[in-house]
C-alpha positions as CSV (number, residue, x, y, z in Angstrom):
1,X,82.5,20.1,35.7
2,X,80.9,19.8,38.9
3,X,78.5,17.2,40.5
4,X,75.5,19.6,40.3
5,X,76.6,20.7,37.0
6,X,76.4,17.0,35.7
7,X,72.8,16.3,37.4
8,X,71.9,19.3,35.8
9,X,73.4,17.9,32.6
10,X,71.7,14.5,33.5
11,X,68.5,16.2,33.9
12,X,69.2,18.2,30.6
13,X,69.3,15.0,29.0
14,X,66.6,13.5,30.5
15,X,64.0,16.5,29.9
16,X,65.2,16.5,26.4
17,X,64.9,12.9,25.7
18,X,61.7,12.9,27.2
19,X,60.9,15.6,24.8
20,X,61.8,13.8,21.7
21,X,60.0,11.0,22.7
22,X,57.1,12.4,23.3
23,X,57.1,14.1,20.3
24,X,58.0,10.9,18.2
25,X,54.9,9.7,19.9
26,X,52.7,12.5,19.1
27,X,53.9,12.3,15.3
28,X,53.4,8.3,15.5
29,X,50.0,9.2,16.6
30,X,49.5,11.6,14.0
31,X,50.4,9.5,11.2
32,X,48.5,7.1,12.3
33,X,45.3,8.7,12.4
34,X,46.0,10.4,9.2
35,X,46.3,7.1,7.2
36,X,43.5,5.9,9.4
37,X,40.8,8.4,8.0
38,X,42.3,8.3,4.8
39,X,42.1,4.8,4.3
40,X,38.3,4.8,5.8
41,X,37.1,7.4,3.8
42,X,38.5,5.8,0.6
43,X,36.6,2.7,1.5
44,X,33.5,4.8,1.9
45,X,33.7,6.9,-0.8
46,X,33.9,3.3,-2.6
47,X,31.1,1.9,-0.9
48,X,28.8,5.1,-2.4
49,X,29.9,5.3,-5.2
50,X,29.0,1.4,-6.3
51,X,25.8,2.3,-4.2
52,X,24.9,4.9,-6.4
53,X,25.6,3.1,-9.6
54,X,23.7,-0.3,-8.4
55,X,21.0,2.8,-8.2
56,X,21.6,4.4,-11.5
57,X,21.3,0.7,-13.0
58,X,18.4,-0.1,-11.0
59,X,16.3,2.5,-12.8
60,X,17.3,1.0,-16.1
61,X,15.7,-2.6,-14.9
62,X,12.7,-0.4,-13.8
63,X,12.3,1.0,-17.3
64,X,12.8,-2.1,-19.1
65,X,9.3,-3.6,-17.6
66,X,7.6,-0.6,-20.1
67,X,10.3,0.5,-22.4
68,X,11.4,-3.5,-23.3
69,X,8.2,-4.9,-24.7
70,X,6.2,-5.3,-27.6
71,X,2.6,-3.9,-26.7
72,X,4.6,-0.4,-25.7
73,X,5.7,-0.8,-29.4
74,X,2.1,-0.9,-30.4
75,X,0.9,1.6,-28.1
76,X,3.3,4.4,-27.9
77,X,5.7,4.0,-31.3
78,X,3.2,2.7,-33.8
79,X,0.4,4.3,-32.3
80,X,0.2,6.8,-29.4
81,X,-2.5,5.2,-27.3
82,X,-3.3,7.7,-24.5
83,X,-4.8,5.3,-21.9
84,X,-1.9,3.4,-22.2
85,X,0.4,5.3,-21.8
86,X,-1.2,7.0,-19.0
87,X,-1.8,3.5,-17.2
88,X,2.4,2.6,-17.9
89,X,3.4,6.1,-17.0
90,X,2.1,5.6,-13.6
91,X,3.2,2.3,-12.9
92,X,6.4,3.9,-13.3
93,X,5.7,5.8,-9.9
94,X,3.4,3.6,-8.0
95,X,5.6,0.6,-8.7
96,X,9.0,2.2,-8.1
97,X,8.5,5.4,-7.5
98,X,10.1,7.0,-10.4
99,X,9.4,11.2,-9.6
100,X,9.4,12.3,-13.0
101,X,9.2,10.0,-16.6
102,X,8.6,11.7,-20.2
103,X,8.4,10.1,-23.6
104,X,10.5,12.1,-26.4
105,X,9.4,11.1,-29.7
106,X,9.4,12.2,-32.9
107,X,11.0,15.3,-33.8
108,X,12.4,15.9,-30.4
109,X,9.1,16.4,-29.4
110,X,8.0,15.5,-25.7
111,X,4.6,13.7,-25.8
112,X,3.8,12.9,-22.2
113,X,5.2,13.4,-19.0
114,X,3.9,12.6,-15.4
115,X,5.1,13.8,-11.9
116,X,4.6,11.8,-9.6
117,X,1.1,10.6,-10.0
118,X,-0.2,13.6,-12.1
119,X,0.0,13.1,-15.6
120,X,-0.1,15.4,-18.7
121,X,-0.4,14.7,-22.4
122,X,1.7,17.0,-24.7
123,X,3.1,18.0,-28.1
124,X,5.4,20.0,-26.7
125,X,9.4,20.9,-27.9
126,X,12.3,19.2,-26.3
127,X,14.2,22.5,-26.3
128,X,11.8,23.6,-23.7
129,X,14.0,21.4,-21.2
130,X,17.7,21.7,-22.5
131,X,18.8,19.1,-19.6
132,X,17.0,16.6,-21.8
133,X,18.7,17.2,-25.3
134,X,22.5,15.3,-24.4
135,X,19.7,12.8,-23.1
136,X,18.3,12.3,-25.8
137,X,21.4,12.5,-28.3
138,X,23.4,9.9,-26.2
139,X,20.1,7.6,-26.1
140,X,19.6,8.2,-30.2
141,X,23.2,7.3,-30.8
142,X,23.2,4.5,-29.0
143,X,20.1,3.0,-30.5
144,X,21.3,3.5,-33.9
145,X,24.2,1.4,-32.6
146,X,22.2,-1.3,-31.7
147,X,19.6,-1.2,-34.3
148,X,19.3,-3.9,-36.6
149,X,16.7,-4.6,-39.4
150,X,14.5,-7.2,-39.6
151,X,11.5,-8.1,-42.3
152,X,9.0,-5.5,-42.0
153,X,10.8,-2.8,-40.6
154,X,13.4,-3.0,-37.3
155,X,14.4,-4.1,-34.0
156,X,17.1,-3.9,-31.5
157,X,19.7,-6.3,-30.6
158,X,19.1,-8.6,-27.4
159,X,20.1,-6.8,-24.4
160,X,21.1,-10.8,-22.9
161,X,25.1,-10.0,-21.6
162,X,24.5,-6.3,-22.9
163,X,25.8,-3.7,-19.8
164,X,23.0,-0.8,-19.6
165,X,25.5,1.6,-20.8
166,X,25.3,0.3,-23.7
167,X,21.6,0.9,-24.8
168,X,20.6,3.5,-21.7
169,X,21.8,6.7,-20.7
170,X,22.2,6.5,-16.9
171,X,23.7,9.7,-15.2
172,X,22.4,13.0,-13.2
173,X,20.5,16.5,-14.6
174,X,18.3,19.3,-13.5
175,X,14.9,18.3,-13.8
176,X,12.4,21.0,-13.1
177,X,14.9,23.2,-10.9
178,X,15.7,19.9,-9.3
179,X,19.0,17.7,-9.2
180,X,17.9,13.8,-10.2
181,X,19.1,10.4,-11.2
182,X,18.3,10.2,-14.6
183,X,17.7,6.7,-17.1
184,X,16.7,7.1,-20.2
185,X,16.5,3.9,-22.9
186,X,14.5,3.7,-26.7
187,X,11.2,1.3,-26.4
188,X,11.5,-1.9,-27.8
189,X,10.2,-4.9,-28.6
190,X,11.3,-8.0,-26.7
191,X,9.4,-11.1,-28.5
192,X,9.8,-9.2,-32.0
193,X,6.0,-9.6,-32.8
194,X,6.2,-5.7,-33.8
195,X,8.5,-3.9,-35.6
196,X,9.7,-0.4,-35.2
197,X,9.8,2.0,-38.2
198,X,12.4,3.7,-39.4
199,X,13.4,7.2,-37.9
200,X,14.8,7.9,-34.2
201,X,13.0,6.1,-31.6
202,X,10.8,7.3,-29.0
203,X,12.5,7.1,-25.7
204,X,11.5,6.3,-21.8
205,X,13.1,9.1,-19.8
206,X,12.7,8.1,-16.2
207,X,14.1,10.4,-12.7
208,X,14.7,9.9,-9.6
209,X,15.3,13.2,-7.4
210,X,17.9,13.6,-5.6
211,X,16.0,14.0,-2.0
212,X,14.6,13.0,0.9
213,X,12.8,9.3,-0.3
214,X,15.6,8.3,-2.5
215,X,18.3,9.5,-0.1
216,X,16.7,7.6,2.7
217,X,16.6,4.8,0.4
218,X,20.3,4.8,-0.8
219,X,21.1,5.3,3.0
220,X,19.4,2.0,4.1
221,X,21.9,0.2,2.9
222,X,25.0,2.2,4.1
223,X,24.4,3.7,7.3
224,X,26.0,7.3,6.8
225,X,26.0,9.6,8.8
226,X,24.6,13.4,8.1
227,X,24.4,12.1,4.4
228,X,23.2,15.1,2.2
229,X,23.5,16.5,-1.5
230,X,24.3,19.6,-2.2
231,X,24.7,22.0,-5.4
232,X,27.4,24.0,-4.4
233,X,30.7,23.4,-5.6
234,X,32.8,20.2,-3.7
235,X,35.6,21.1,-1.3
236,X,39.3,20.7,-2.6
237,X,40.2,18.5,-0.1
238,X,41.1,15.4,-1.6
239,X,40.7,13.3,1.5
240,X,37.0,14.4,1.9
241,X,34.2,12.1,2.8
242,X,32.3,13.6,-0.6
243,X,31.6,12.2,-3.8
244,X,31.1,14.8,-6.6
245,X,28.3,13.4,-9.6
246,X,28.4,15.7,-13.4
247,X,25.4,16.1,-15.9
248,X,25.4,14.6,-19.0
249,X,27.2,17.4,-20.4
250,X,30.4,16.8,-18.0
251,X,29.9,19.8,-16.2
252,X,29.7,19.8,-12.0
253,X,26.1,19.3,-11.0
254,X,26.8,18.9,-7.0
255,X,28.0,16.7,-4.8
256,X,27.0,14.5,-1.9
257,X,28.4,14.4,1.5
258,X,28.7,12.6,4.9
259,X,30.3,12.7,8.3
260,X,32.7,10.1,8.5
261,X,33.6,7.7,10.8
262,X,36.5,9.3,11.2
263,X,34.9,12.7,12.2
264,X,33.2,11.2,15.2
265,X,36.1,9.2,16.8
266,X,39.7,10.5,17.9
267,X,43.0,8.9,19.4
268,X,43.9,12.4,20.9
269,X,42.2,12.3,24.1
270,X,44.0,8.7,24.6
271,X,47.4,10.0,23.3
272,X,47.6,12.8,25.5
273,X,47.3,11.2,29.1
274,X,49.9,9.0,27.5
275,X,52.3,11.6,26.8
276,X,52.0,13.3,30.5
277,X,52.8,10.0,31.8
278,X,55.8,9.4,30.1
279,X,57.3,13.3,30.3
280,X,56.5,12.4,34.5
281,X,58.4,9.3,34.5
282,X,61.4,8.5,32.8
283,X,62.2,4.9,34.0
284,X,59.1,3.5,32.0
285,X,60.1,5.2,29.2
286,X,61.1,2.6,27.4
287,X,58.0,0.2,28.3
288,X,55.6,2.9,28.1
289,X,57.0,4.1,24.3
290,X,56.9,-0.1,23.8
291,X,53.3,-0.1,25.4
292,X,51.9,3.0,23.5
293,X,53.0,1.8,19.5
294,X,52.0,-1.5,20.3
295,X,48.5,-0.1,21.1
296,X,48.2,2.3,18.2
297,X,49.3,-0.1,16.0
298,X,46.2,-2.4,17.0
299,X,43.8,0.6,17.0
300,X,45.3,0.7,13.4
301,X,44.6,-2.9,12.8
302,X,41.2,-3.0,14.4
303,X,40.0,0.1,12.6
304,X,41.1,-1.1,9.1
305,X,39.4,-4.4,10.1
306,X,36.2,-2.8,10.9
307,X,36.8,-0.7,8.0
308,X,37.2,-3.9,5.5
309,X,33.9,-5.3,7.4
310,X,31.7,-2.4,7.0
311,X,32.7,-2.1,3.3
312,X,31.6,-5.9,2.8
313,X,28.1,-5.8,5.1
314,X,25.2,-4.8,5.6
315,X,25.5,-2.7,9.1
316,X,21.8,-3.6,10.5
317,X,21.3,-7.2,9.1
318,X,25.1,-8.7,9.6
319,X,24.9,-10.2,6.2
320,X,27.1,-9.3,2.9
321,X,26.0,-6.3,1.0
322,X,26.2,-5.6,-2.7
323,X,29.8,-5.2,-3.1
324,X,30.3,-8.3,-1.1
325,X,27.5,-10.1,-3.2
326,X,28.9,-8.6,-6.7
327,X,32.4,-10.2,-6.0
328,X,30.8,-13.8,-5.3
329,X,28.6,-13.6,-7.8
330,X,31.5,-12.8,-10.2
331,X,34.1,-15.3,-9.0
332,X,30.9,-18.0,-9.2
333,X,29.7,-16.9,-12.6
334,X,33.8,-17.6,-13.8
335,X,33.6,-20.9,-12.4
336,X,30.9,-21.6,-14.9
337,X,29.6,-24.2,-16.8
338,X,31.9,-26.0,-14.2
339,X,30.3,-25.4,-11.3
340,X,26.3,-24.6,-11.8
341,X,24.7,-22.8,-9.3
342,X,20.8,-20.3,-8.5
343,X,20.4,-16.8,-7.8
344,X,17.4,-16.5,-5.4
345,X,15.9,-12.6,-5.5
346,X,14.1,-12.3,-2.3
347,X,12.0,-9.2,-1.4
348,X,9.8,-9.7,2.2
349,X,5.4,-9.4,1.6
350,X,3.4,-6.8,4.0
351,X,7.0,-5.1,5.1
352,X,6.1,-1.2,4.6
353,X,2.9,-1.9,6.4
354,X,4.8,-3.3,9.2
355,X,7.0,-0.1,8.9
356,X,4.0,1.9,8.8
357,X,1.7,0.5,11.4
358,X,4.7,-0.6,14.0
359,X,7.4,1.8,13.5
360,X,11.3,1.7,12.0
361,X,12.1,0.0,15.1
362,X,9.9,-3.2,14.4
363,X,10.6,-2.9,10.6
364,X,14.7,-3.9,11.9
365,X,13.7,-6.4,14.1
366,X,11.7,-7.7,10.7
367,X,15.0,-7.5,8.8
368,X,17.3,-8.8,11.2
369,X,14.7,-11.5,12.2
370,X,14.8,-12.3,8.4
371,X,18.6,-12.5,8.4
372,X,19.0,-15.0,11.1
373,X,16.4,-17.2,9.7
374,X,18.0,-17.1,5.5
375,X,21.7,-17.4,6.8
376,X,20.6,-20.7,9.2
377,X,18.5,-21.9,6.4
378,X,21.4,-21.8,3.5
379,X,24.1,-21.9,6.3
380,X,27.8,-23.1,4.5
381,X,25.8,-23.9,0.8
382,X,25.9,-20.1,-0.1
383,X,26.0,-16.9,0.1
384,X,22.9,-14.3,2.0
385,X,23.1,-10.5,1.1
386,X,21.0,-8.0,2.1
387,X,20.8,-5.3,-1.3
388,X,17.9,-3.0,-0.3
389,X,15.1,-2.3,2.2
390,X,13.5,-5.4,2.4
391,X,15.2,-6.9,-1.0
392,X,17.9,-9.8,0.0
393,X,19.6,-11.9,-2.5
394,X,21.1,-15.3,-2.1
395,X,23.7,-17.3,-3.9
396,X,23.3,-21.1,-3.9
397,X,26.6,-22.9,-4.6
398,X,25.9,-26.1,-3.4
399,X,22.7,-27.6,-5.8
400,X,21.5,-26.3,-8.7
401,X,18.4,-28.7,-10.1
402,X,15.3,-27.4,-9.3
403,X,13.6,-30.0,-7.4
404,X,15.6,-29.4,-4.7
405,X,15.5,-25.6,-5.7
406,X,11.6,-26.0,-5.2
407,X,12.0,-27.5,-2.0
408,X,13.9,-24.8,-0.5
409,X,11.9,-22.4,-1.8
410,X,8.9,-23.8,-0.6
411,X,11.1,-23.8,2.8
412,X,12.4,-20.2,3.1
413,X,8.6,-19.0,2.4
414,X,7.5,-20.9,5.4
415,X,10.2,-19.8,7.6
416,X,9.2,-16.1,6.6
417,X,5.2,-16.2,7.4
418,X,6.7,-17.6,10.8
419,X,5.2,-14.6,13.5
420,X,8.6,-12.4,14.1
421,X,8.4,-10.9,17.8
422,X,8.6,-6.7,17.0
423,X,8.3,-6.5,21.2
424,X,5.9,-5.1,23.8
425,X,4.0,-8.6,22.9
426,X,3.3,-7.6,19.2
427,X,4.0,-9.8,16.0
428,X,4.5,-9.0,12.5
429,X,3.2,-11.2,9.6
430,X,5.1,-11.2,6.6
431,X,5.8,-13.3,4.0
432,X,8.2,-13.7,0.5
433,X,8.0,-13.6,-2.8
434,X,11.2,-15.5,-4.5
435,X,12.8,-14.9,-8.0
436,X,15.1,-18.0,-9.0
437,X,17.6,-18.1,-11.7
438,X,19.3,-20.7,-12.8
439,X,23.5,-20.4,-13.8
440,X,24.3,-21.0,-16.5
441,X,20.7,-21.7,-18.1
442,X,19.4,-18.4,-17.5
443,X,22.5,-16.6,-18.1
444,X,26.1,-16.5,-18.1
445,X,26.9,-12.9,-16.6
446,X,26.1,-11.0,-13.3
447,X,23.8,-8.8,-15.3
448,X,21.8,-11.7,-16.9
449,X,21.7,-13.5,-14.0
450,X,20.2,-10.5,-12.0
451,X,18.3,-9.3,-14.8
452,X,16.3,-13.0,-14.8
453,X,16.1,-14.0,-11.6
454,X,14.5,-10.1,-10.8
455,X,12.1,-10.6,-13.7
456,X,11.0,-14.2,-11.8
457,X,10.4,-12.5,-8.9
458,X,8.3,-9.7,-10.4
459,X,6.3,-12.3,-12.2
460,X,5.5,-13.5,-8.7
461,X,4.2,-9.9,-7.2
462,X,2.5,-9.7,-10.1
463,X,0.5,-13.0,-9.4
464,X,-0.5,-12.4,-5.6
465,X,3.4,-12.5,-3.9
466,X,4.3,-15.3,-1.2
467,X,5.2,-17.6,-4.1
468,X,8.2,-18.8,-5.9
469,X,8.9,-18.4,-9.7
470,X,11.9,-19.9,-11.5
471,X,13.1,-18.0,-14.9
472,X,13.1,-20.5,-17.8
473,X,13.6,-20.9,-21.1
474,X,10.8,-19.5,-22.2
475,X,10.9,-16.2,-19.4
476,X,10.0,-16.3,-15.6
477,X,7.2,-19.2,-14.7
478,X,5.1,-19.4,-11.4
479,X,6.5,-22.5,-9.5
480,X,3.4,-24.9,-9.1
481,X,2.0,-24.3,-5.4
482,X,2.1,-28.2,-3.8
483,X,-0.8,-28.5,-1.2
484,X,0.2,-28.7,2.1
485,X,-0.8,-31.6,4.3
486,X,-3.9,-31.0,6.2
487,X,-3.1,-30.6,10.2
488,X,-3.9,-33.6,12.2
489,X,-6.4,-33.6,14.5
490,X,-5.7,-32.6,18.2
């Protein structure tokens, strides 16, 4: 073999080892940004999915605030009083904006139903709306479930520590033409100063469609991007940034869908440069191959770490969402009676006018304003987490009695009517309204726990807001207002 036959040889060699390296690389790359996506996908499709049952659930907690209570028993079971049932029907929307609510009573007969704020009394069949009959069957079959008898008739057994899906239907239909998140529950009483008859129950049928106001909402607290529903039939992809939602009768009803992280961002355009520069050279081969894993392997890392953070926070505010706050919440409540601890239910005063008379842009300086100030005010004795618009929730590990409560309360109000800087020289006024439950007195669950400190704190918008209200053993009580010490004289 000749010299120039061995440099061409040696050449042979080197092109083709430079080949397989590079194409080692490529695949490295590819595999890397494969499990990548999948892995961040799968942590969004997680993230909405417990978003949209905190929603489903939400609805429920709405309803209860008509469906659980004794003069609705009066009014609509024992006697169908029209002006009450208009004035309750339209709470429903004005307080939280539920599109569409009907009462089925009777022989599946539906006796009122409001859109929006219209509303219309009517006698008219169920049949007329088929969505509604597994609605109503799955609601019926429950409250026979839970039905118990009681002197002069009967009642329902205490929804304390009782999951929603275990008196309410909660799930997705077609509701005039229009896909919607659907709760449906049987009126009640709560104080058991009325009795229901016997017979099926009349039933609170409550949606939410599936559109612009309620997307926007759901998307507050994720951040998607291009999040949309849609009727047609999901792709078959399985690594899909989609989440597919059925009707009560298990059939496909459509499916929402985002543009994932993963869709905007790409290692190609890095591992391409790369590549050239390594086919051009082969004495850094080695380094360069060294050089290039070791920095895909940290884009790995730092993606699954930012991956693991998103999925824990809230993107605007930088405090711990709802799956974050669910997962403390439950690892506090299984410390109990151990290890006592509050729930404060925080929702801000005079935000949507600040949205509406300042902008989006001054409604997140309001909410990120409000974050720094909670988190410094609770600091290392618990937990902040935003869980809506302006709705944040904190956990309080480190004192329980409610002087102390009281005094922090009292605190975390003033800190909020505090003018927050929206720039260009304006300031927003807000203020808070606090619900505060007690662990383990006012419950021993997640559920109970949010269930009473959420009542407390609507006892407090209903009374004028910018107060504090602790849930008792008796229900939700106003905290006494202390006067504050009249300012000195300059």
């Amino acid at each position: 073999m000749s010299r120039q036959d061995i440099s061409r040889l040696a050449f042979l060699l080197a092109g083709l080892l430079i080949a397989v390296t590079s194409a080692s690389l490529v695949f490295v790359g590819y595999v890397a940004s494969e499990a990548s996506n999948r892995q961040a996908i799968e942590n969004e499709r997680a993230l909405f999915a417990n978003a949209l049952h905190d929603r489903l659930r939400l609805i429920i907690r709405e309803q209860t605030t008509t469906a659980r209570w004794d003069l609705a028993v009066e009014n609509i079971v024992r006697d169908f009083d029209v002006d009450f049932v208009r004035d309750k029907l339209g709470d429903l929307w004005t307080n939280y904006h539920h599109s569409k609510v009907m009462i089925v009573a009777g022989a599946n007969r539906i006796k009122a139903e409001s859109f929006r704020e219209y509303m219309h009394i009517t006698d008219r069949p169920l049949s007329e709306t088929p969505a509604l009959v597994p609605i109503v069957e799955q609601v019926r079959k429950l409250y026979f479930q839970n039905r118990v008898r009681v002197p002069g008739g009967f009642s329902h057994q205490s929804l304390q520590g009782l999951p929603p899906q275990y008196y309410a239907a909660l799930g997705y239909a077609m509701i005039d033409g229009k896909p919607a998140m659907v709760g449906a529950m049987p009126i009640m009483p709560h104080l058991d100063t009325v009795t229901l008859p016997d017979g099926p129950p009349a039933i609170l049928i409550s949606a939410k469609y599936i559109e612009g106001p309620m997307m926007e909402d759901l998307n507050s607290q994720l951040s998607f991007t291009n999040l949309s529903f849609s009727s047609e039939p999901a792709s078959t992809e399985e690594a899909k940034p989609q989440h597919t939602v059925t009707n009560f009768s298990g059939l496909p009803l459509g499916h929402f869908h985002w543009q994932s992280t993963t869709q905007v961002t790409s290692i190609w355009p890095t591992v391409v440069p790369v590549v050239f520069v390594l086919s051009m050279t082969l004495a850094l081969l080695a380094f360069f191959i060294a050089w290039r894993i070791g920095k895909l392997t940290s884009s790995l890392h730092a993606s699954e770490r930012q991956n693991r953070y998103l999925a824990l926070h809230d993107t605007l505010s930088g405090l711990a969402n709802r799956l974050q706050f669910n997962r403390v919440l439950g690892r506090a409540v299984d410390d109990l009676p151990a290890n006592p601890f509050a729930v404060l239910h925080c929702d801000l005063d005079k935000f949507k006018q600040v949205n509406d008379t300042h902008g989006h842009a001054a409604g997140d300086a309001v909410i990120k304003a409000m974050a720094d100030r909670l988190s410094k005010a609770i600091a290392e004795n618990g937990l902040v987490a935003r869980v809506g618009g302006d709705e944040f929730v904190i956990i309080l590990k480190a004192f329980a009695d409610r002087r102390r409560l009281e005094i922090l309360a009292t605190r975390l109000i003033e800190l909020a009517q505090m003018p927050i800087d929206v720039g260009d020289g304006v300031h927003a006024d807000i203020g808070l309204s606090i619900g505060i439950a007690i662990a383990p007195e006012a419950g021993t669950d997640p559920e109970a726990l949010m269930a009473a400190s959420d009542a407390a704190l609507y006892l407090v918008k209903e009374n004028g807001r910018g107060r504090a209200a602790f849930y008792g053993a008796d229900g939700p009580e106003l905290m006494e207002e202390k006067p504050r010490p009249k300012e000195q004289a300059a």
